[in-house]
C-alpha positions in Angstrom: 32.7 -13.0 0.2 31.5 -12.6 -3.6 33.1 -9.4 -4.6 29.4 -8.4 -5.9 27.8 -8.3 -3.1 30.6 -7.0 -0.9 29.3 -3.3 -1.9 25.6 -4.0 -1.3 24.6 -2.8 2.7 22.6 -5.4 4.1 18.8 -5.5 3.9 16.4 -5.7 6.8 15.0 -9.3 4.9 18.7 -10.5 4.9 19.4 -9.7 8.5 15.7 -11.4 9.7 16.5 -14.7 7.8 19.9 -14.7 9.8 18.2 -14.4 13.1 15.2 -16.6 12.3 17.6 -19.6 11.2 19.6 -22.0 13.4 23.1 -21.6 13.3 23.7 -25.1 13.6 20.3 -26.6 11.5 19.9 -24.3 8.9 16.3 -24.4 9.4 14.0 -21.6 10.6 12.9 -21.2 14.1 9.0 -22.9 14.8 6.3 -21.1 14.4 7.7 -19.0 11.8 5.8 -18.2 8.1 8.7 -17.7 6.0 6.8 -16.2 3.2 5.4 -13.6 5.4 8.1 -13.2 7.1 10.1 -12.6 3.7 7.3 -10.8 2.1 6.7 -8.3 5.0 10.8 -7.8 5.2 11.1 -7.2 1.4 8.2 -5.1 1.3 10.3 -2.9 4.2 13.4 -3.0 2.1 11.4 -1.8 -1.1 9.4 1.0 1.2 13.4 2.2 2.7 14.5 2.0 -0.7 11.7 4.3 -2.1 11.0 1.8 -4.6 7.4 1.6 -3.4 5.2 3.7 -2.2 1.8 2.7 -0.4 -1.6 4.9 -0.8 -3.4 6.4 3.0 -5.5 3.5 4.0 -8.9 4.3 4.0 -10.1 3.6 7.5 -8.6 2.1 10.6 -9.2 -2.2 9.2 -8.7 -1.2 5.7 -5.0 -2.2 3.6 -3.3 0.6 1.9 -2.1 -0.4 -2.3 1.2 -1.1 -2.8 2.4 0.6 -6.6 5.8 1.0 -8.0 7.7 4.0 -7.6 7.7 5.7 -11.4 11.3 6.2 -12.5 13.2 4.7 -9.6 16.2 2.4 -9.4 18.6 0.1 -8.0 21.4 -1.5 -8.1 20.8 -4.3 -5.9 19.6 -6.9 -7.6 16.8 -8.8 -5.4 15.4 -4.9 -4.4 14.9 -4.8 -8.7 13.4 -8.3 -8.8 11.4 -7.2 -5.7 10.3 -3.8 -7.2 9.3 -5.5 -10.7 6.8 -8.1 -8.9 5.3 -4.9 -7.3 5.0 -3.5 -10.6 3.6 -6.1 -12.6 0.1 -5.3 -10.4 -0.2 -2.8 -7.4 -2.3 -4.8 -4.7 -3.0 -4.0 -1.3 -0.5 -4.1 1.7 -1.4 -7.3 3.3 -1.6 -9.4 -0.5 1.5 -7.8 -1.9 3.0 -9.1 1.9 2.0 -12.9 0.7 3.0 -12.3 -3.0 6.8 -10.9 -2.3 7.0 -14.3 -0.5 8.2 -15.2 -3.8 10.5 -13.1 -6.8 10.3 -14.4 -10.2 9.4 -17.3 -9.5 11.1 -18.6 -6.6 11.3 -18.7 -2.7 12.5 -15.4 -2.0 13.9 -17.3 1.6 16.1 -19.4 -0.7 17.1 -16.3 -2.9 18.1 -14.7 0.6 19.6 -17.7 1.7 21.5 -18.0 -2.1 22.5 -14.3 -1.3 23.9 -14.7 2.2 25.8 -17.7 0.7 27.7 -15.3 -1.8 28.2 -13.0 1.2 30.1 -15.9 2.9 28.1 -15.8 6.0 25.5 -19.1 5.3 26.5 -22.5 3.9 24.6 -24.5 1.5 23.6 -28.4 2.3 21.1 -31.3 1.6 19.3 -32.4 4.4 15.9 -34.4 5.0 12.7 -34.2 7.3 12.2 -37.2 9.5 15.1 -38.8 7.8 12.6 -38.9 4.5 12.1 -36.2 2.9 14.8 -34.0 1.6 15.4 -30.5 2.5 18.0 -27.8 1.9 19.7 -26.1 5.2 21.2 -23.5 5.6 23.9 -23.4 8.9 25.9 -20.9 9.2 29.2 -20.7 7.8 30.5 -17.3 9.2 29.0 -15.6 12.6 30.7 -12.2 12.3 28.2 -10.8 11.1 25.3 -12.2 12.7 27.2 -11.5 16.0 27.3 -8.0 16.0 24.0 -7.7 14.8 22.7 -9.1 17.9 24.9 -7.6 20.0 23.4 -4.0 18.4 19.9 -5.4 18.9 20.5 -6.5 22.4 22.3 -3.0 23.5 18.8 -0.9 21.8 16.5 -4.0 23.6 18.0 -4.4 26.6 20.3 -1.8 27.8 18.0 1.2 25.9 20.6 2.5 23.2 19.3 4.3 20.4 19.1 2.4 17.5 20.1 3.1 13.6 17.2 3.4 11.4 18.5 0.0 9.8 18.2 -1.8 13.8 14.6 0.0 14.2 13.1 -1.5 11.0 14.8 -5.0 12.0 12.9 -5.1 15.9 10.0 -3.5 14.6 9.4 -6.2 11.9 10.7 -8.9 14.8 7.8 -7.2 16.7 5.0 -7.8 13.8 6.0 -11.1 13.7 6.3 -12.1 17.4 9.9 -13.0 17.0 11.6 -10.5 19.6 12.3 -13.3 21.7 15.2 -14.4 19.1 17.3 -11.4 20.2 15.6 -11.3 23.4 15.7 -14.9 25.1 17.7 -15.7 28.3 17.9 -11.8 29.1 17.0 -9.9 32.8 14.5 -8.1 31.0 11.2 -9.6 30.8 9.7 -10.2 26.9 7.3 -7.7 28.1 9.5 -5.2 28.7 11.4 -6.4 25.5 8.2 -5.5 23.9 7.1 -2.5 25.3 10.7 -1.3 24.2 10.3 -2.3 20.6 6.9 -0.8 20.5 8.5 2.6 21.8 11.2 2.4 19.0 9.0 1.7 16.1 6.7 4.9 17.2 9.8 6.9 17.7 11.5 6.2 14.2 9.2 5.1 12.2 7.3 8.2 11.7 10.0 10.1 11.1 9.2 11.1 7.6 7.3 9.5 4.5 10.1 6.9 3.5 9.3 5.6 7.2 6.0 6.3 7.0 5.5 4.2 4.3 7.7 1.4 6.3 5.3 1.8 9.1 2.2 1.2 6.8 4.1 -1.8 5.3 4.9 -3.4 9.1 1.3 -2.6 9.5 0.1 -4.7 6.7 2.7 -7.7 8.0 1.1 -7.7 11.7 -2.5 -7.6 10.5 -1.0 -10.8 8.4 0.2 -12.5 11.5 -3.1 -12.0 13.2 -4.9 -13.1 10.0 -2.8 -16.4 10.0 -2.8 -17.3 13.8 -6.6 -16.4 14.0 -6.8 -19.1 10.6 -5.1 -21.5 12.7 -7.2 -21.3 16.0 -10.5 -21.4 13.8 -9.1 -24.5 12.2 -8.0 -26.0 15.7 -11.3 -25.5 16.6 -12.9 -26.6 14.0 -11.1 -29.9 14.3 -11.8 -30.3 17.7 -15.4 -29.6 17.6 -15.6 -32.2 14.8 -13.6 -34.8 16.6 -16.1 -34.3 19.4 -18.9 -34.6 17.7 -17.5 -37.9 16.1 
């Protein structure tokens, strides 16, 4: 593990890319939006940091801004890259979601990804789409980590453990995104149930106090995304459809 990063706890966006990837591909799961699901992750990280801090929301449909946090600091160094973007112009919860999908410039999956290879725990490698088109991958190179991670998540999902404030903001994200089945598959409990538990932790911890608070309003923002993008995609199916009929 790169001695730098051996002093930096692990962030909610590090922890989601680990469970979203395959071990063995590299590649994230199907279905997944990695920008939002990096944005939406980053944009928890900043909230638990208190880097950010998001305004009320007006009404029940409305986005709450995003602005910097005057004066505060960091010494990790993507949460500092993070907090600059939100700097450089507050926007509202669900845009800022969609612009963190990207830190100065780059993917901030493949920054992740770059991180959790100086951690040791994710391995760097060419690969290629359909044998054509190249890709990078990202298989895992250690599973400690990952291991006990989901063995934490499976004890607060399935056997009803409390979880730390760092495994609440983890599910409840999972949760925004429709992803609990990654900790959840092949398990007595029904996804449903699996869900209705997840739901109970993030109203349990979220609201704690105001760093939570604001986490909650930034999950918020990253569910109304998901519903955003998958109503997009059923308008567009059906717009498709409707036009292939018609021809």
């Amino acid at each position: 593990m790169d001695e730098t990063m051996r002093t930096q706890p692990w962030l909610v966006v590090e922890d989601l890319l680990l469970l979203l990837l395959d071990d063995q591909r590299g590649t994230l799961s199907v279905g997944v939006d990695p920008g939002l699901a990096m944005g939406g992750a980053l944009l928890m990280d900043l909230a638990r940091a208190g880097l950010v801090e998001l305004s009320p929301r007006a009404g029940l449909l409305s986005s709450p801004t995003v602005t910097a946090v005057p004066d505060a600091h960091t010494s990790d160094p993507l949460l500092r890259a993070g907090a600059g973007v939100v700097a450089a112009k507050p926007r509202n919860a669900m845009v800022m979601v969609r612009t963190l999908a990207k830190v100065d410039g780059e993917s901030t999956r493949d920054l992740v990804a770059a991180r959790l290879v100086e951690r040791g725990v994710l391995e760097r490698r060419g690969g290629r789409v359909l044998g054509l088109f190249p890709r990078t991958e990202w298989p895992t190179a250690d599973a400690a980590h990952e291991a006990a991670l989901r063995a934490g998540l499976r004890e607060v999902l399935i056997l009803d453990r409390d979880p730390s404030p760092h495994e609440a903001a983890v599910i409840s994200i999972l949760q925004a995104l429709n992803q609990l089945r990654v900790v959840a598959k092949d398990e007595a409990r029904t996804l449903r149930d699996v869900t209705k538990r997840a739901k109970a932790i993030r109203e349990a911890n979220l609201a704690s106090d105001a760093v939570e608070a604001t986490l909650q309003a930034a999950m918020q923002a990253a569910e109304a995304a998901t519903i955003a993008a998958v109503s997009a995609a059923v308008s567009a199916a059906v717009v498709a459809t409707a036009g292939g009929s018609a021809g």
